[in-house]
N, CA, C and O of each residue as an XYZ file, in Angstrom:
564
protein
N      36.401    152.766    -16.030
C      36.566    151.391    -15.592
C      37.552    151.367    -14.432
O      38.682    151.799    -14.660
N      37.272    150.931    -13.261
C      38.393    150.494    -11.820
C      38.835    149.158    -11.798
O      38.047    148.212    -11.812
N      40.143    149.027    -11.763
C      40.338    147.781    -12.032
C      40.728    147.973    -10.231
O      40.913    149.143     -9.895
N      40.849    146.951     -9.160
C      41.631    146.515     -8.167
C      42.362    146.415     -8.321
O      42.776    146.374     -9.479
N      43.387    146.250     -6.916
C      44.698    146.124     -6.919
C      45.333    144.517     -6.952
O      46.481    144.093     -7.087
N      44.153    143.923     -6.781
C      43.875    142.512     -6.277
C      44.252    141.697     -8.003
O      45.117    140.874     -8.302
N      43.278    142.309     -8.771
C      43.138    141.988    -10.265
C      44.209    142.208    -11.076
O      44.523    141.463    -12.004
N      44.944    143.489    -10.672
C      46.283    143.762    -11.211
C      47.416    143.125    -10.535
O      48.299    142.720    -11.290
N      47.580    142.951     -9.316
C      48.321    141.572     -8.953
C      48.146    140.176     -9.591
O      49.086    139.525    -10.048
N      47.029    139.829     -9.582
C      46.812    138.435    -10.170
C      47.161    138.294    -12.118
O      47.110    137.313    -12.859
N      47.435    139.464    -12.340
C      47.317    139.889    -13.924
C      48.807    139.384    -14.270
O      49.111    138.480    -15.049
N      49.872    140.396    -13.302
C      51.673    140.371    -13.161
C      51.646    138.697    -12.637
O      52.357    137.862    -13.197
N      51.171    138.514    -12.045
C      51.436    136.728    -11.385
C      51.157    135.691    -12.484
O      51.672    134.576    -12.566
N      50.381    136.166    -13.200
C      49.561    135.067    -14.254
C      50.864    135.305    -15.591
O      51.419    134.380    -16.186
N      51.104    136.734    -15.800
C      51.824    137.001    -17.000
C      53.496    136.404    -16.650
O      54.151    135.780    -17.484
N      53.937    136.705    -15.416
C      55.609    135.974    -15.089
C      56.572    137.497    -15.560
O      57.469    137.621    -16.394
N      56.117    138.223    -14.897
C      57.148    139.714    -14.847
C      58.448    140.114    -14.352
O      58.927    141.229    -14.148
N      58.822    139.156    -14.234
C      60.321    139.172    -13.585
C      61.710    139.796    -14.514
O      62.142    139.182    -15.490
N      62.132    140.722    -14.171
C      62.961    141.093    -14.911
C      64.304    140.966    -14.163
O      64.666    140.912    -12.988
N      64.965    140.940    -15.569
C      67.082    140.976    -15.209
C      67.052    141.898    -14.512
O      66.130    142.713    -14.475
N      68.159    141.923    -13.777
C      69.108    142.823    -12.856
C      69.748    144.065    -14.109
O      70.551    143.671    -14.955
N      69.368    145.278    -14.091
C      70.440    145.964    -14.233
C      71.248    145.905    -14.732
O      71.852    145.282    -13.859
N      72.193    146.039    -15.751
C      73.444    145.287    -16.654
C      73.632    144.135    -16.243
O      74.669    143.893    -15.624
N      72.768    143.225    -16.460
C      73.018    141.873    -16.403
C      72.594    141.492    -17.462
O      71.805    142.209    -18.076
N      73.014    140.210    -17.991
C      72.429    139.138    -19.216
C      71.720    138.276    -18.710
O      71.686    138.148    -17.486
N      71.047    137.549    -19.481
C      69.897    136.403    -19.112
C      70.694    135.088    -19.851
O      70.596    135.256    -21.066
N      71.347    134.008    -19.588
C      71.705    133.161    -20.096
C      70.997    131.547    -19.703
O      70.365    131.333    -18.668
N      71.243    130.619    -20.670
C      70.423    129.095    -20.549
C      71.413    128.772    -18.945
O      71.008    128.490    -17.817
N      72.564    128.934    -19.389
C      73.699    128.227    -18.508
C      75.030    129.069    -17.806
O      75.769    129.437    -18.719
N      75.369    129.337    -16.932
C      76.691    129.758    -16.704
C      77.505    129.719    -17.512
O      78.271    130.678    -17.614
N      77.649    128.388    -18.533
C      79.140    128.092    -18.964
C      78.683    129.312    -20.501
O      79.608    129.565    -21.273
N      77.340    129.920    -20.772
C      76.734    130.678    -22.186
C      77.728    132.186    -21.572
O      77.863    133.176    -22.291
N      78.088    132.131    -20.736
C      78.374    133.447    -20.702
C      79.626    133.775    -21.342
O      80.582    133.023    -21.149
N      79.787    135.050    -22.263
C      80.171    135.531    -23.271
C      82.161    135.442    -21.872
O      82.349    135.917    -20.752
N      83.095    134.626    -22.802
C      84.153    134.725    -22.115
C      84.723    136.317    -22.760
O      84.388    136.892    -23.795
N      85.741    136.741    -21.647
C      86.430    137.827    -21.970
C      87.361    138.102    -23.033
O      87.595    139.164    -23.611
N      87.968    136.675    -23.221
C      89.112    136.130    -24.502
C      87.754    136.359    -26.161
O      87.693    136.894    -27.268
N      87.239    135.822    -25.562
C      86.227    135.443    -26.854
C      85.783    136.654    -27.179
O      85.211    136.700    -28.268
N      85.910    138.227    -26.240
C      85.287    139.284    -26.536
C      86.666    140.275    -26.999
O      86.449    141.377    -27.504
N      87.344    140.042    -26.896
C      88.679    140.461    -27.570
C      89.475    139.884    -28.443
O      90.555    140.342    -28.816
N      88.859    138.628    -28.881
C      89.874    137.761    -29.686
C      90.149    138.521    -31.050
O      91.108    138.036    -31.649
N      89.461    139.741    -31.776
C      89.988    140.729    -32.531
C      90.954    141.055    -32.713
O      91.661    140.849    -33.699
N      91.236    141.824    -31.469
C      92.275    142.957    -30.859
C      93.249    141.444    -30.260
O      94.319    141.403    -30.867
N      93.142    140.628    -29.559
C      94.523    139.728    -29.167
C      94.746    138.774    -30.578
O      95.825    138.188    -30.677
N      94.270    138.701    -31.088
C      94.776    138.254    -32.454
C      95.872    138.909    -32.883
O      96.758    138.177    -33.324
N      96.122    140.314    -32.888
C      97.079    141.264    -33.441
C      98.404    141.081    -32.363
O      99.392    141.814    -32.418
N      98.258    140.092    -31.486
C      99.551    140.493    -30.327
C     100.326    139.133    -30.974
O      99.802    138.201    -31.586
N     101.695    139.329    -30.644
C     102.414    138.133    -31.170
C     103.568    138.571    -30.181
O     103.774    139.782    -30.101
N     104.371    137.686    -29.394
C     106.105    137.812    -28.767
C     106.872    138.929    -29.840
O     107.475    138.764    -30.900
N     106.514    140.235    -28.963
C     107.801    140.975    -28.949
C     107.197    142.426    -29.295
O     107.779    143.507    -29.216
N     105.751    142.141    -29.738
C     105.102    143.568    -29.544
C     105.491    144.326    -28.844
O     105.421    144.111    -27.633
N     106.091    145.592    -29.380
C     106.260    146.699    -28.545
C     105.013    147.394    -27.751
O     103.984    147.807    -28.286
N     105.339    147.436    -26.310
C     104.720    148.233    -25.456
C     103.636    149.217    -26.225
O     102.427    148.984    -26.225
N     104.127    150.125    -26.750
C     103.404    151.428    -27.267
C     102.552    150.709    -28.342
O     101.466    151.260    -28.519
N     102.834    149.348    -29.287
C     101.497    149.244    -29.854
C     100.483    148.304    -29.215
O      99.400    148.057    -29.746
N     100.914    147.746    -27.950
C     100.094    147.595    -27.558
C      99.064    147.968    -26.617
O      97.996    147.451    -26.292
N      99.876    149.336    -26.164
C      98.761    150.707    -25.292
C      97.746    151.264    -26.622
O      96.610    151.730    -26.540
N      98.689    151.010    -28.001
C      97.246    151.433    -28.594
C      95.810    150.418    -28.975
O      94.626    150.707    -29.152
N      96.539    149.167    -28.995
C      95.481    148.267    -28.901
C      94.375    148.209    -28.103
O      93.207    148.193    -28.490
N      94.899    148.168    -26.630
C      94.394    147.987    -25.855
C      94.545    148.729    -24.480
O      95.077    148.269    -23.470
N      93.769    150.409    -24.693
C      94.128    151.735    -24.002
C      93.296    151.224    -22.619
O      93.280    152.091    -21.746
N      92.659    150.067    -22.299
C      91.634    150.111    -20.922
C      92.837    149.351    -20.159
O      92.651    149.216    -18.950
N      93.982    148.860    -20.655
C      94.690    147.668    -19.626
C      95.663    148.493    -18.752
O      96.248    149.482    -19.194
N      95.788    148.090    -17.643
C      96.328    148.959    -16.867
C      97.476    148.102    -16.133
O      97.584    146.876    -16.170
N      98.293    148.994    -15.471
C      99.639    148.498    -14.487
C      99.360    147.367    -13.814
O      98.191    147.456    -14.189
N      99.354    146.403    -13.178
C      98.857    145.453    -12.307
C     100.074    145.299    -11.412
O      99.943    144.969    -10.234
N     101.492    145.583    -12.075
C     102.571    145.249    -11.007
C     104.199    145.681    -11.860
O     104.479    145.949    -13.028
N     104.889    145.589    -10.772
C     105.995    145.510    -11.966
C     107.378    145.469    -11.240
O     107.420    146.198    -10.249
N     108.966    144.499    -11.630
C     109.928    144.218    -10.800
C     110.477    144.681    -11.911
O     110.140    144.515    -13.083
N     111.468    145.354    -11.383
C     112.865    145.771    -12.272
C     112.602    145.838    -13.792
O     111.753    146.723    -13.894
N     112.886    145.360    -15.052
C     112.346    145.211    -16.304
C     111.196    145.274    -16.950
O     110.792    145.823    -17.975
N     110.536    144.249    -15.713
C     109.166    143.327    -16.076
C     108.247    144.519    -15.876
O     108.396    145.494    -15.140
N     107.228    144.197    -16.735
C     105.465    144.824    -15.788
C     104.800    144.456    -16.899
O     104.934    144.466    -18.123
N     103.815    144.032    -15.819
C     102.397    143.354    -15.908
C     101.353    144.293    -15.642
O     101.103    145.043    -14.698
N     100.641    143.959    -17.089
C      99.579    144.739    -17.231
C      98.138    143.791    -17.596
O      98.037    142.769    -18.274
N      97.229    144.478    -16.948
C      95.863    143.417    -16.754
C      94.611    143.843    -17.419
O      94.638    145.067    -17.287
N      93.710    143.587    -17.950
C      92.708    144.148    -18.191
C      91.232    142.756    -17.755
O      90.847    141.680    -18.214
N      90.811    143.851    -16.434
C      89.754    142.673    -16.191
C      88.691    143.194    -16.525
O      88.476    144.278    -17.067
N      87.616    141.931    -15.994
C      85.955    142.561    -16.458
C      85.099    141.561    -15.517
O      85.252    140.346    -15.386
N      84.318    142.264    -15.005
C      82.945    141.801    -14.278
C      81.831    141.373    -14.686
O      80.945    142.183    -14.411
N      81.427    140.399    -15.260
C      79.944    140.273    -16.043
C      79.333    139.930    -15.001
O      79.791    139.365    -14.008
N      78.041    140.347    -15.262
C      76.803    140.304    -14.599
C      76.080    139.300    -14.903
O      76.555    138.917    -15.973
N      74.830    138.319    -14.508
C      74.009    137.754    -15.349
C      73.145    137.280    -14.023
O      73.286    137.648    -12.856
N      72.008    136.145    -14.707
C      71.030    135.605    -14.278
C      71.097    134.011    -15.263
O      71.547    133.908    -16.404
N      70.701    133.262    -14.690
C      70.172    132.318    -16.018
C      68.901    131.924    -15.895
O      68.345    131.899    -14.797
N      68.551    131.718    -16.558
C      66.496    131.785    -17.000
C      66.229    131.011    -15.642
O      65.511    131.544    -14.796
N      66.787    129.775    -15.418
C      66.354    129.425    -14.241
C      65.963    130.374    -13.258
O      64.761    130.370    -12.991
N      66.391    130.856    -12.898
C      66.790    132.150    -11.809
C      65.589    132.817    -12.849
O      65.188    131.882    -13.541
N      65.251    133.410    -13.021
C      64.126    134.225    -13.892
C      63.090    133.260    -13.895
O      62.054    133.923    -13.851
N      62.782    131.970    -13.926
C      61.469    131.073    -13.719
C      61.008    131.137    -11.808
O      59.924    131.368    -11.274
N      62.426    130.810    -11.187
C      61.828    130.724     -9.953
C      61.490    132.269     -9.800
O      60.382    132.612     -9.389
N      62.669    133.380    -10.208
C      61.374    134.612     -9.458
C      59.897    135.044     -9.952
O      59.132    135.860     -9.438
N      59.704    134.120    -11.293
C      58.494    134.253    -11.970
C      57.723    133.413    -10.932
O      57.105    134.109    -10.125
N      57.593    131.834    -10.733
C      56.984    131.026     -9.790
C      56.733    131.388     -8.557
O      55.661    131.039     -8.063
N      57.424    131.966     -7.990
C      57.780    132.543     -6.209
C      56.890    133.919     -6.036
O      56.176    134.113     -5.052
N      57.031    134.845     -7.124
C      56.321    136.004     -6.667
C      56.027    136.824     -7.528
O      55.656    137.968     -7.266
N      56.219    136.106     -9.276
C      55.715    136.547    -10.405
C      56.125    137.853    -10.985
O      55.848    138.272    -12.109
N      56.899    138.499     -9.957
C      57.157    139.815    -10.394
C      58.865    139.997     -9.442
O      59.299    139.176     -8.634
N      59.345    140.911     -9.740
C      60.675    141.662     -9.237
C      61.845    140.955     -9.882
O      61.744    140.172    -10.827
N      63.011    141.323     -9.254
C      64.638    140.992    -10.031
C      64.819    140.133     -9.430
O      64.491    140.265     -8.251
N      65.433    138.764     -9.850
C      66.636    137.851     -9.516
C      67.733    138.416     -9.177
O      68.264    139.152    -10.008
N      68.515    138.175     -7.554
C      69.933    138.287     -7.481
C      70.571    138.079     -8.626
O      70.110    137.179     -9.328
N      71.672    138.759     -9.086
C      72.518    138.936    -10.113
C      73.656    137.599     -9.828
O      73.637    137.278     -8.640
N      74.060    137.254    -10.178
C      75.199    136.184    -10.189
C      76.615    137.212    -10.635
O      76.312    138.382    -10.870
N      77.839    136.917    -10.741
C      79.224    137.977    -11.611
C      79.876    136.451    -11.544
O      79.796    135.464    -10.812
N      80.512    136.825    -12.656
C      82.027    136.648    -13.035
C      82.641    137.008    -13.111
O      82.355    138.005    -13.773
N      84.535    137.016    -12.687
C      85.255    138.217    -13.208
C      86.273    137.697    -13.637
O      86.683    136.774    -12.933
N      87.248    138.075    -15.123
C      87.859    137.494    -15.527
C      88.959    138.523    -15.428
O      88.793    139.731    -15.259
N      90.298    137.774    -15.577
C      91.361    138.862    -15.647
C      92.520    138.174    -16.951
O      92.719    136.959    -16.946
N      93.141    138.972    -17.895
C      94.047    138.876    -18.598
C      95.442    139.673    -18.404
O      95.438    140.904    -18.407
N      96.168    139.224    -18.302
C      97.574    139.294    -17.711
C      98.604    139.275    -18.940
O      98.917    138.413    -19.761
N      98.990    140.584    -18.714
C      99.963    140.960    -20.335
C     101.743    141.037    -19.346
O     102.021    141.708    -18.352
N     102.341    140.381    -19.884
C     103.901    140.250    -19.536
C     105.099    140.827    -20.376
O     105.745    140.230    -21.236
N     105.277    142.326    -19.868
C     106.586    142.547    -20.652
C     107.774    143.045    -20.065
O     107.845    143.709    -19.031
N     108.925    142.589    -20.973
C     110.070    142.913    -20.143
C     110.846    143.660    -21.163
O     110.833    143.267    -22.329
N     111.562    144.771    -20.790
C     111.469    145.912    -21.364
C     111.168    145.889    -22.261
O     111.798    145.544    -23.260
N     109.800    146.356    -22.146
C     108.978    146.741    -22.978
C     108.506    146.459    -24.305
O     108.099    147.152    -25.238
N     108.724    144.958    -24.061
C     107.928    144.301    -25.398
C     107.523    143.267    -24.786
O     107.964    142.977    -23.674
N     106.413    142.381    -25.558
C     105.600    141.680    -25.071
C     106.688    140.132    -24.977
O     107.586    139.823    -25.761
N     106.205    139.366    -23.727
C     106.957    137.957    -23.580
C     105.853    136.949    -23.383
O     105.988    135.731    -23.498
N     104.267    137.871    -22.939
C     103.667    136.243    -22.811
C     102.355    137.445    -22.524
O     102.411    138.670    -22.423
N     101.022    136.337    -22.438
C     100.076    136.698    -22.291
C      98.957    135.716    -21.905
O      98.894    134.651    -22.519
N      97.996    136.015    -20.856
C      96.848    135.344    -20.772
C      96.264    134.983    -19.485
O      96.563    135.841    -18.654
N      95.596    134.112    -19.030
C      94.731    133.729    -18.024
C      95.655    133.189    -16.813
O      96.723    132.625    -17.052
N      95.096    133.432    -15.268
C      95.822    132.425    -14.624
C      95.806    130.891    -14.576
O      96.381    130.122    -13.806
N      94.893    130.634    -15.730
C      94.894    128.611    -15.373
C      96.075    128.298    -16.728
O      96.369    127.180    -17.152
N      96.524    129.402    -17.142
C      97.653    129.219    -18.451
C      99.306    128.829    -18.236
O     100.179    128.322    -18.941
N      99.212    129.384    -16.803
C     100.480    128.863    -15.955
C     100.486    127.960    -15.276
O      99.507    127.939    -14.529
N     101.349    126.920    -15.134
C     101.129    125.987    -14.034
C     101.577    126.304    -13.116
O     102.520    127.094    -13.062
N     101.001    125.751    -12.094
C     101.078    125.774    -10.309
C     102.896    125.795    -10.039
O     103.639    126.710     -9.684
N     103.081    124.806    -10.279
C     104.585    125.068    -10.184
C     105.990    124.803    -11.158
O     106.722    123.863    -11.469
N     105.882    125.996    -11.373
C     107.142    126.393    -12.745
C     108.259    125.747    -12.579
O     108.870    125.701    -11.512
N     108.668    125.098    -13.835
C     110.269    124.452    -13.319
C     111.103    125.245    -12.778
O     111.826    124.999    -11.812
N     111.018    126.355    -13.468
C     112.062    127.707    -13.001
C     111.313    128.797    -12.374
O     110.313    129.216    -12.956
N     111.727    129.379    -11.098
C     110.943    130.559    -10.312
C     112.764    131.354    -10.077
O     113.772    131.055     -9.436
N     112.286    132.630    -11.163
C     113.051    133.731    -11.279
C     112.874    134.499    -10.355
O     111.694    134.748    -10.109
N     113.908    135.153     -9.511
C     113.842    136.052     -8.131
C     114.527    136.806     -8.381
O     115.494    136.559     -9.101
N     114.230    138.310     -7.763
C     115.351    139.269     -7.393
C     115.266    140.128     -6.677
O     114.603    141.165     -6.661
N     116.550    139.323     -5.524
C     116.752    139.522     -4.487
C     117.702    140.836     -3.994
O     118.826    140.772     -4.492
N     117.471    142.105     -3.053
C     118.400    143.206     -2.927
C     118.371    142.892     -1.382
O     117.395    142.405     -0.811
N     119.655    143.258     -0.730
C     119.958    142.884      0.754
C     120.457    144.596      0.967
O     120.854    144.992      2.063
């Protein structure tokens, strides 16, 4: 039996073959996408003011240096998600029935604060406000 190439095009167009990107997710909505807090809330459950440093390198061995003044250092652990949302998967189904949707990312970052070496604070940048009553400096001439 020969099928055409014509017939097997019209086959992928009729069926809607469009597939995700590559480590990406397929979600209804932007806001479905799995937050980073919500994927660690396990492991940050166990942190409380004053955790020592060392249990929390064992908690959490992926977070790394991000910065650090005299006492202090800040340590971050971010993440990149990937996705599509079905929308985006209907139009490349409608448009050309077959191939990948551009990928969309998010990237989230968590921000661990300690000063020697136990924990003083933790979390997102919308967790701080814009402008702190108090802005701690230190200044060497």
């Amino acid at each position: 039996m020969k099928v055409s190439v014509f017939t097997v095009s019209l086959c992928l167009l009729l069926a809607g073959c469009a597939t995700p990107p590559k480590g990406a997710i397929v979600v209804d909505d932007p806001n479905d996408v799995p937050r980073l807090q919500s994927k660690l809330a396990g492991r940050l459950s166990q942190l409380k003011t004053g955790v020592p440093l060392e249990d929390f390198r064992r908690l959490f061995p992926e977070a790394y240096v991000a910065g650090q003044s005299g006492s202090t250092t800040a340590y971050e652990i971010a993440e990149t998600q990937r996705y599509v949302t079905q929308r985006d998967m209907d139009v490349q189904n409608s448009r050309w029935g077959v191939g990948t949707p551009r990928p969309r990312s998010r990237r989230e970052i968590l921000w661990f604060y300690f000063y020697k070496e136990q924990l003083v604070q933790w979390g997102r940048r919308e967790d701080w406000p814009k402008d702190p009553d108090i802005i701690l400096e230190k200044r060497s001439r």
